[in-house]
C-alpha positions, 0 to 999 in steps of 0.5 A, a space after each residue: 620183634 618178641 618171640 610168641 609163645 604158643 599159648 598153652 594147653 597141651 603141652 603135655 606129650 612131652 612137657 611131661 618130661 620137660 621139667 623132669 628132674 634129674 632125681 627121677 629114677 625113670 629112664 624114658 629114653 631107655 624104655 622097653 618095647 617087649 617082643 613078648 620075650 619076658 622069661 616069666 619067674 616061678 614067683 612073680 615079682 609082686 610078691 617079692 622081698 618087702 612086698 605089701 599084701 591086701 589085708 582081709 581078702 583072698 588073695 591069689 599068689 601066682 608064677 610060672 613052673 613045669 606043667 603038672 608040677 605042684 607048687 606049696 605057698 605057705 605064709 609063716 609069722 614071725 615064729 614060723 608058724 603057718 599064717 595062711 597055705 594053699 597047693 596049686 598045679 602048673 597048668 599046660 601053660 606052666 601057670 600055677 595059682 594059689 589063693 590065700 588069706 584072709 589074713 588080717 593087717 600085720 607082719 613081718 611074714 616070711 611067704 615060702 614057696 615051694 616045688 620044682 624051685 624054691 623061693 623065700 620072701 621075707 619083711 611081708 606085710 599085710 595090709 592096704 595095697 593101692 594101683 598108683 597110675 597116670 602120667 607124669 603129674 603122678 609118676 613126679 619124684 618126691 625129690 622134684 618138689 620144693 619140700 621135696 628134701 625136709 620131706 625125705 629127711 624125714 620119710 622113716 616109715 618102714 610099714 610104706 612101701 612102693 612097687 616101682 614098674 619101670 615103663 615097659 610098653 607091649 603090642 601084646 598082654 605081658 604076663 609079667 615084668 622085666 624088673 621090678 622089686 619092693 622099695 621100703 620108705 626110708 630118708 636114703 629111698 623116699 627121694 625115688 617115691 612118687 610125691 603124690 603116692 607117698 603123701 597119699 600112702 603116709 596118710 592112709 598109714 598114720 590114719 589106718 595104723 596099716 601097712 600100705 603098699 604103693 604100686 606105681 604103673 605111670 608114664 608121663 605124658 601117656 594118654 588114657 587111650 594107652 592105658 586101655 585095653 584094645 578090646 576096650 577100644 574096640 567098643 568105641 565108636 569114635 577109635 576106627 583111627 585107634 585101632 588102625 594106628 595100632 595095626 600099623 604100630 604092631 606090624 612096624 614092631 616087628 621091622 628091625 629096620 625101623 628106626 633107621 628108615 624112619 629116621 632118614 625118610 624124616 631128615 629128608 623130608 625137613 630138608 625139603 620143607 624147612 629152610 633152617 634144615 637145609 641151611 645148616 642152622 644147627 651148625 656150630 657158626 651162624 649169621 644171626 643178623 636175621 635171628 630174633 633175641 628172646 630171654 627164657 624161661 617166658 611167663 605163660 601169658 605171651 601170645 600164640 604163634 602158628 605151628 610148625 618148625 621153630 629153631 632157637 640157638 644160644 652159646 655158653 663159655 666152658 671153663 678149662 677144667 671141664 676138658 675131657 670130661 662128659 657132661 649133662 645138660 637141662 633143658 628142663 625150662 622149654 615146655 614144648 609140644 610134640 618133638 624136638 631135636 637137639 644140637 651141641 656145636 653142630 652134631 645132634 645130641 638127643 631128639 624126641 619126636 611124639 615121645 616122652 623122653 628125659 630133657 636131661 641131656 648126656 654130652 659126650 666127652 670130647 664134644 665140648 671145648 673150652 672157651 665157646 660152645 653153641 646149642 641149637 634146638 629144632 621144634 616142630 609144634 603141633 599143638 602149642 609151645 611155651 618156653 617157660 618154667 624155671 630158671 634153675 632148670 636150665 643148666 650145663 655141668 660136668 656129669 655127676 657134679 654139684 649144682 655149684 658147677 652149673 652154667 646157667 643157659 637162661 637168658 638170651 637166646 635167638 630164634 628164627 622161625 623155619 616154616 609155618 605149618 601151613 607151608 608146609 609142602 607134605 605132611 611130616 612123616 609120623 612114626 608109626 612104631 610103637 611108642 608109649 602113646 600107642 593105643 593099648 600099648 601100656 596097660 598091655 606092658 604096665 597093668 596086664 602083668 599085675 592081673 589077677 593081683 588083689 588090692 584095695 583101690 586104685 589113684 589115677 592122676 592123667 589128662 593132660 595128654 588127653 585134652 586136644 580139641 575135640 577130645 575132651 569131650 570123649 575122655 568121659 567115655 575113655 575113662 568109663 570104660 577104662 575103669 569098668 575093663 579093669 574092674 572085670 579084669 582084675 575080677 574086683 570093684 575096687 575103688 578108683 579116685 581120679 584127681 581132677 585137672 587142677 588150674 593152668 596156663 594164663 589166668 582166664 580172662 574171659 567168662 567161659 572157655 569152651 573151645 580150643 585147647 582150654 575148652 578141651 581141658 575144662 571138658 577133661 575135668 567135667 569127664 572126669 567128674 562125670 564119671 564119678 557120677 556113673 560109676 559106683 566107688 569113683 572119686 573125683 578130687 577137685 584140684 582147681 586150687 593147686 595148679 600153677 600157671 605156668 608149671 604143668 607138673 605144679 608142686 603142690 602134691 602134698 595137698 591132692 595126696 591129703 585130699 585123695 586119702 580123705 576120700 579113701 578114708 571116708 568112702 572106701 574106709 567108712 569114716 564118712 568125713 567130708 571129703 569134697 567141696 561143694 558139687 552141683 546138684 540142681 538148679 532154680 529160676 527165680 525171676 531174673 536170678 537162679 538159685 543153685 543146690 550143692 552136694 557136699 555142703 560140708 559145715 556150710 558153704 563160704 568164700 575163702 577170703 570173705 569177698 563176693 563169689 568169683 568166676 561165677 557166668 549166666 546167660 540167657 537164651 541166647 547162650 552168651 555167657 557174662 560174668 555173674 554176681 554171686 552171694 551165698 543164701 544159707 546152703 544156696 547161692 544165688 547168681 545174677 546180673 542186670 544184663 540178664 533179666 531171663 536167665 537160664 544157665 549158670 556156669 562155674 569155674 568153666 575155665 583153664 585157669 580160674 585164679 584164684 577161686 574162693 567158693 569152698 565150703 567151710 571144711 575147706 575144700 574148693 567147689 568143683 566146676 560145674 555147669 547147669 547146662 546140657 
């Protein structure tokens, strides 16, 4: 019997991590749940050594000191002169904020403070300073991808600078963080940028001749429900179950027992329900006549299997010379969907369960032994599974070693289902402590303390996480009143560029998809695009040409940094260059055809590679879509088919993973999905 894949869509609470390099300077598993106990500095990190200030704005300069006390900020050139100052008193709350600038694009400065303490930081520049926020498509080192070494061997751009917020969640608004400094661009710290913001900022650079400061607030695999505000989730008619969760996850914050209760009542309950539990399947020897034989990683076009719990095994032979030593293990080619629990010669190594954890294994010295070893994995799907990526992400070494000394796990394996989801005798128990997909948790730890900070825009690559059935269709709504909340709260209209959800999973091979996991991502993208039209100074990026079928986190980062830069070039910077492809604008029928009008023609409309239109669907009143013929008419195109005499609708692209696409505009840039329909 072959294994069937859960065919995929939202692997994402945890897929986000399952293809985590181990380059990542993001430890998951060592998050901050804060208790509100962050001592808060007299000048806040932000406006650290190195840091990178909005250019051409009053921008306000903040910390913490005694009540009443009087604190001078004074922002000196190189030759010591004063650039900028202001005064500011300590509020009851110890507060103080003074309010400098406009100051124009340049540095190095030396920003000095002083009063009950003093502080001095030094390589200030002035110049553009964007919010980099989102999941893990946005957080991806500059090392995780294929250029990633050519790219950082040559990232010497001492004027670029990134801001790390190391993951920091919070039931409450946080004030400030518990780390966080400037990292200058160099080939020995590129490797730690994210990939997307550095491509994205190295554009701007070269293009402005600006300094360019990069704040990095993501999380992978988070959904945007985390990154809004409670107060914004309270004006949502559909989040009663939102707010709810977050009582109970705010109540369970406070249980130092938790972790431990949660932990046995969850055992215990896979004891009850699933039989490779209670049998011991996760032990070190194993009858395996019953087991089915699978080689992994699995190309993503294997068919779908109902959820529940599913136990893969396999064993590796371990050379003498690794006794003693610890060891990491790399899992990273199994994508899966909600939790999974690990297991090296029968004890229990790592487990996630809802999170976002590294699939970056620590082994203990002492665990393993030479000769024959055995890994057991546990996982309970609840939205869909794919064992899949890349091979070379699959691995077991002594810690610390080159690649040279990696033991392949690729190749075959056993799984042997536990218990289908419909068997189940209960609910599994859910853990309702605060975790980083807690509604409000994020922006309380990651955006609340940059508040009231100035910068220019913000990117935003996020969705994934947010495209389970049914609320796709609501992301719009999550993502307007996300955007409009930050916008009041930080007291500025900034410009927001929101990459679209590019292509994934199995090449579509039907017409339409709008139902189910695909359905919903496709409704993510048309959300996203929405609100683009909406909202003032929103961008919506297409990437429906840079996804790959089977990698959530595809490698393509150089290209949607380009494309977000030359939307931040044109509508933010004013070069008015055509940034996009083309977008719908209206349509017409016309006999047994209908003529549809584009925005962002460019210097024309054209197929890439010269042949017909494709992943073009019409239909009639009965709502049935087919597969269209399309051909462009000057700055329209025109779609048809024979079978529909009477038409009435036209959709585009209105699929997961329409590869490949060919309607771009002659600038280059893929035509946005779109449908004419309600």
């Amino acid at each position: 019997m072959q294994l069937r894949i859960f065919k995929s869509l939202f692997i994402l609470l945890l897929s986000a991590s399952a293809l985590l390099i181990c380059t990542t300077n993001i430890s998951y598993a060592a998050f901050q749940i804060s208790p509100g106990d962050i001592k808060l500095p007299f000048l806040h990190p932000l406006f650290g050594k190195n840091a990178v200030i909005q250019s051409g704005a009053k921008v306000p300069v903040w910390g913490w000191t005694n009540a009443g006390a009087k604190v001078h900020v004074d922002l000196k050139d190189g030759k010591g002169e004063s650039v900028s100052r202001a005064d500011s008193v300590a509020g009851t709350d110890g507060l103080w904020k003074a309010v400098i600038g406009p100051i124009e694009a340049g540095g190095p400065f030396t920003l000095a403070v002083d009063g009950p303490s003093s502080v001095k930081s030094e390589n200030i520049l002035v110049g553009e300073l964007w919010l980099c926020s989102g999941q893990s498509n946005m957080n991806w080192p500059l090392s995780g991808i294929p250029s990633g070494k050519d790219e950082i061997a040559k990232a010497d751009w001492p004027q670029l600078r990134t801001f790390l917020i190391q993951p920091q969640l919070s039931v409450n608004p946080e004030l400030s963080f518990r780390s966080g400094s400037w990292t200058v661009c160099t080939p020995e710290t590129a490797k730690n940028f994210s990939a997307l913001s550095y491509f994205f900022g190295r554009e701007l650079h070269q293009a402005l001749k600006r300094p360019v400061g990069l704040i990095n607030s993501s999380w992978g695999g988070t959904g945007i429900q985390a990154w809004s505000s409670i107060d914004t989730l309270k004006d949502l008619l559909f989040s009663n179950t939102l707010q709810e969760e977050f009582k109970v996850a705010d109540k369970e914050s406070k249980n130092p027992n938790h972790a431990k209760e949660y932990e046995d009542t969850l055992e215990k309950w896979f004891k009850e329900n699933d039989p490779g539990s209670s049998a011991g399947w996760a032990g070190e020897k194993l009858d395996l006549k019953d087991w089915t034989k699978i080689n992994v990683p699995v190309s993503p076009e294997k068919s779908s299997v109902p959820n529940g719990v599913l136990w893969l095994r396999r064993t590796f032979t371990v050379p003498a010379d690794w006794a003693g030593k610890d060891a990491e293990m790399l899992l990273g080619c199994v994508d899966i969907s909600d939790w999974n629990f690990v297991y090296m010669n029968g004890q229990q190594i790592g487990c996630y369960y809802n999170r976002e954890m590294s699939n970056l294994y620590k082994v203990p010295a002492g665990m393993l032994k030479t000769g024959e070893n055995t890994i057991a994995r546990r996982i309970v799907g609840f939205g869909h599974s794919g064992f899949r990526g890349k091979a070379e992400h699959l691995w077991i070494r002594p810690r610390g070693a080159p690649d040279t000394k990696n033991i392949s796990l690729a190749g075959e394996w056993y799984y042997r289902e536990g218990i289908l989801k419909d068997k189940f005798k209960s609910d599994i128990p859910k853990d309702t402590k605060p975790h980083q997909n807690t509604p409000g948790v994020l922006f309380n730890g990651m955006i609340s303390p940059l508040i009231p900070a100035v910068f220019k825009g913000c990117i935003w690559y996020q969705g994934e996480a947010s495209g389970s059935p049914g609320e796709g269709v609501k992301y719009a709504t999550y993502l307007k009143n996300m955007i409009t909340d930050w916008r009041k709260r930080f007291g500025n209209d900034f410009a927001f560029g929101v990459v679209q959800l590019p292509n994934f999973n199995a090449i579509s091979k039907v017409p339409v998809e709008d139902k189910g996991w695909n359905g919903s991502w496709v409704d993510v993208r048309e959300s996203q695009m929405e609100t683009s039209r909406i909202l003032p100074n929103v961008g919506c990026i297409a990437t429906i040409d840079l996804g790959d079928a089977g990698n959530i986190h595809p490698a393509r980062k150089l290209e949607v940094g380009q494309r977000l830069a030359g939307w931040a070039m044109s509508q933010v910077y004013g070069t008015k260059a055509e940034f996009s492809g083309p977008v719908y604008d209206s349509m017409k029928v016309e006999g047994s055809n209908i003529r549809i009008s584009f925005k962002h023609i460019g210097d024309g409309l054209a197929s890439k590679d010269g042949t017909e239109l494709k992943w073009f669907a019409i239909c009639g009143a009965d709502k049935k879509f087919i597969f269209a013929k399309a051909k462009i008419d000057g700055d329209t195109v025109i779609v048809s088919s024979p079978e529909i005499p009477n038409p009435v609708a036209v959709r585009y692209a209105w699929v997961q993973n329409p590869d490949p696409v060919n309607f771009y505009n002659k600038n280059g840039f893929p035509a946005v999905p779109f449908k004419t329909d309600k």
